[in-house]
C-alpha positions in Angstrom: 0.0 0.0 0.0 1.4 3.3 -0.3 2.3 5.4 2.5 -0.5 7.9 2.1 -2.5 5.3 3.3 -1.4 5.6 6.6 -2.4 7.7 9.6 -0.7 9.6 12.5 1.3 7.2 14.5 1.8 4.7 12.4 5.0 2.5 12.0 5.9 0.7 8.7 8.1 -0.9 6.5 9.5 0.2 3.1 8.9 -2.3 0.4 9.5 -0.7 -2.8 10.0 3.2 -4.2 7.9 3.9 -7.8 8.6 6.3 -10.2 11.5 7.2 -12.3 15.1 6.8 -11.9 15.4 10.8 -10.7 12.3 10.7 -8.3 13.7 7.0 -7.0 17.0 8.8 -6.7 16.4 11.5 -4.6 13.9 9.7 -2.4 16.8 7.2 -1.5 19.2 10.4 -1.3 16.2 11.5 1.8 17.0 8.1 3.2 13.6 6.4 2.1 15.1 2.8 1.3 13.7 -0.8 0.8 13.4 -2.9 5.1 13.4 0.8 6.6 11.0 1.6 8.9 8.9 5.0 8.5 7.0 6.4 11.5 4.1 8.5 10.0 4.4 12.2 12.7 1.4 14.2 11.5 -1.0 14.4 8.4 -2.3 17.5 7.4 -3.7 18.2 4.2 -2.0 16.3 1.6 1.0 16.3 3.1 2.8 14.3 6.0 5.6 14.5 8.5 7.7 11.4 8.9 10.6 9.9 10.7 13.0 7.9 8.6 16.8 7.1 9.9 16.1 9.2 12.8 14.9 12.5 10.2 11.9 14.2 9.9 11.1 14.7 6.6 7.8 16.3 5.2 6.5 14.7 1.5 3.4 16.2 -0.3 0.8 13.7 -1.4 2.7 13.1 -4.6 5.4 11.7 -3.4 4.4 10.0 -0.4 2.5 7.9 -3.1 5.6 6.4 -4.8 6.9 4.8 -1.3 5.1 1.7 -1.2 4.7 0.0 2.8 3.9 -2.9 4.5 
C-alpha cells in the first residue's frame, strides 16, 4: 500500500520506491530505502511528517504515493 495510506502514529516498512530513476533517486538520497521503517508524525492536508533514519522529513501527497509499505 502506499504510505498515504497511513495515519498519524503509524510505523511501517518500506517495500518498494515507484517512479522514475530521478524521483527514486532523490527519495533514497532522503534516506527512504527498501526494510526501513517509516513512523508516519502528522498528516495535514496532503502532506505528511515522517521519521526515517532518525529524520523528519515532510513529502506532499505526490510523493508519499511512490513509497510503497507494509
Amino acid at each position: 500500500m502506499p504510505l498515504t495510506m497511513c495515519r498519524a502514529g503509524d510505523e511501517v516498512t518500506i517495500v518498494r520506491i515507484k517512479g522514475n530513476e530521478d524521483v527514486r533517486h532523490h527519495l533514497i538520497d532522503l534516506g527512504f530505502v527498501e526494510n526501513e521503517k517509516v513512523r508516519v508524525i502528522s498528516r495535514l492536508a496532503n502532506n505528511m511528517i515522517v521519521v526515517v533514519k532518525e529524520t523528519r522529513v515532510a513529502l506532499d501527497e505526490k510523493m508519499a504515493n511512490r513509497i510503497m509499505v507494509h
